[in-house]
C-alpha positions as CSV (number, residue, x, y, z in Angstrom):
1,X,192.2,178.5,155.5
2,X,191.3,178.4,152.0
3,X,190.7,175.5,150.2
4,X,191.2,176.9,146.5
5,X,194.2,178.7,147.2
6,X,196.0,175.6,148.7
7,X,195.0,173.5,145.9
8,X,196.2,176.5,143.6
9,X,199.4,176.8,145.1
10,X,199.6,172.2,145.2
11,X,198.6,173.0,141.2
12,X,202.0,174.7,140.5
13,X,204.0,172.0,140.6
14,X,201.8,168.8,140.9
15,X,199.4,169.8,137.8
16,X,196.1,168.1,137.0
17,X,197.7,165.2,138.9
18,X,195.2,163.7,141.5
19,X,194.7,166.3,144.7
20,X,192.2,165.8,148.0
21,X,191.9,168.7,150.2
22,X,189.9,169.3,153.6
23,X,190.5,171.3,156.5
24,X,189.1,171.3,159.8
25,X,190.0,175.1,161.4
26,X,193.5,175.1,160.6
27,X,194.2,171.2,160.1
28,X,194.6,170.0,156.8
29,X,194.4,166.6,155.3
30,X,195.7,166.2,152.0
31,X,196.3,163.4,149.4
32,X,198.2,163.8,146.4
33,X,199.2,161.2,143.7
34,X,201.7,162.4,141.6
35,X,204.3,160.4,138.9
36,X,206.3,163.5,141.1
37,X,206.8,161.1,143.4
38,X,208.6,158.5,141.2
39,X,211.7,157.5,142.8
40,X,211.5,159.5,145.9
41,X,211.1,158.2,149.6
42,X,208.1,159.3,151.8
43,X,210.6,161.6,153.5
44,X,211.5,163.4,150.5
45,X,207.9,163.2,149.0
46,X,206.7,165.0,152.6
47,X,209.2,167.8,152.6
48,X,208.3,168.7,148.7
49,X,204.3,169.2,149.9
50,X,206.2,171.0,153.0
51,X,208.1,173.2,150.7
52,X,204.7,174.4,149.0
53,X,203.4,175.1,151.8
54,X,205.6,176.9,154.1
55,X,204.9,180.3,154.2
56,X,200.7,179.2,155.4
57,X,202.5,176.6,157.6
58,X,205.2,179.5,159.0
59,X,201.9,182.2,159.2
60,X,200.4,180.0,161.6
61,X,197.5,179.6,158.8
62,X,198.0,176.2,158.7
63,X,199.2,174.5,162.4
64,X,198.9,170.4,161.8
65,X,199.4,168.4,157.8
66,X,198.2,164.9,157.3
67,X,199.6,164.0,154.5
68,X,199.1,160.8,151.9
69,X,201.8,161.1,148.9
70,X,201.3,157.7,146.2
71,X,202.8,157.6,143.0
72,X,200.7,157.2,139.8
73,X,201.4,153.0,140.2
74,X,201.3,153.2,143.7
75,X,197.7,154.4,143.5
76,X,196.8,151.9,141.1
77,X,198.0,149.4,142.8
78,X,196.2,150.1,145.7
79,X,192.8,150.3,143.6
80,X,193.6,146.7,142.6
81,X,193.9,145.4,145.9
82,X,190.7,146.9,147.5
């Protein structure tokens, strides 16, 4: 799996918005913060990251996504209350 490529593809619609990769054979975790995300319930944040990446998903490239979607506040919010 390739790292740069993922993030490439993740690029396209989340921008210079706040993106963690790592992969473990064909596991991925990911985090992405996005203001994307604004208004729009875990479910619905999920199946856009899904939608990016179906085709590596469908290829069998990628088996297994861990995913952590925040918003722009969300993040900060959490950052406040470590």
């Amino acid at each position: 799996m390739d790292l740069k490529e993922i993030r490439e593809i993740l690029e396209t619609t989340f921008g210079d918005d706040q993106i963690e990769l790592q992969a473990e054979g064909n596991k991925l975790v990911l985090s992405v913060v996005s203001e994307k995300f604004e208004g729009l319930s875990r479910v619905k944040r999920q199946q856009l990251v899904y939608s990016l990446l179906n085709d590596r998903i469908s290829s069998g490239e990628i088996h297994a996504v861990t995913m952590t979607t925040l918003t722009l506040r969300e993040r900060a919010g959490s950052d406040q209350t470590k």
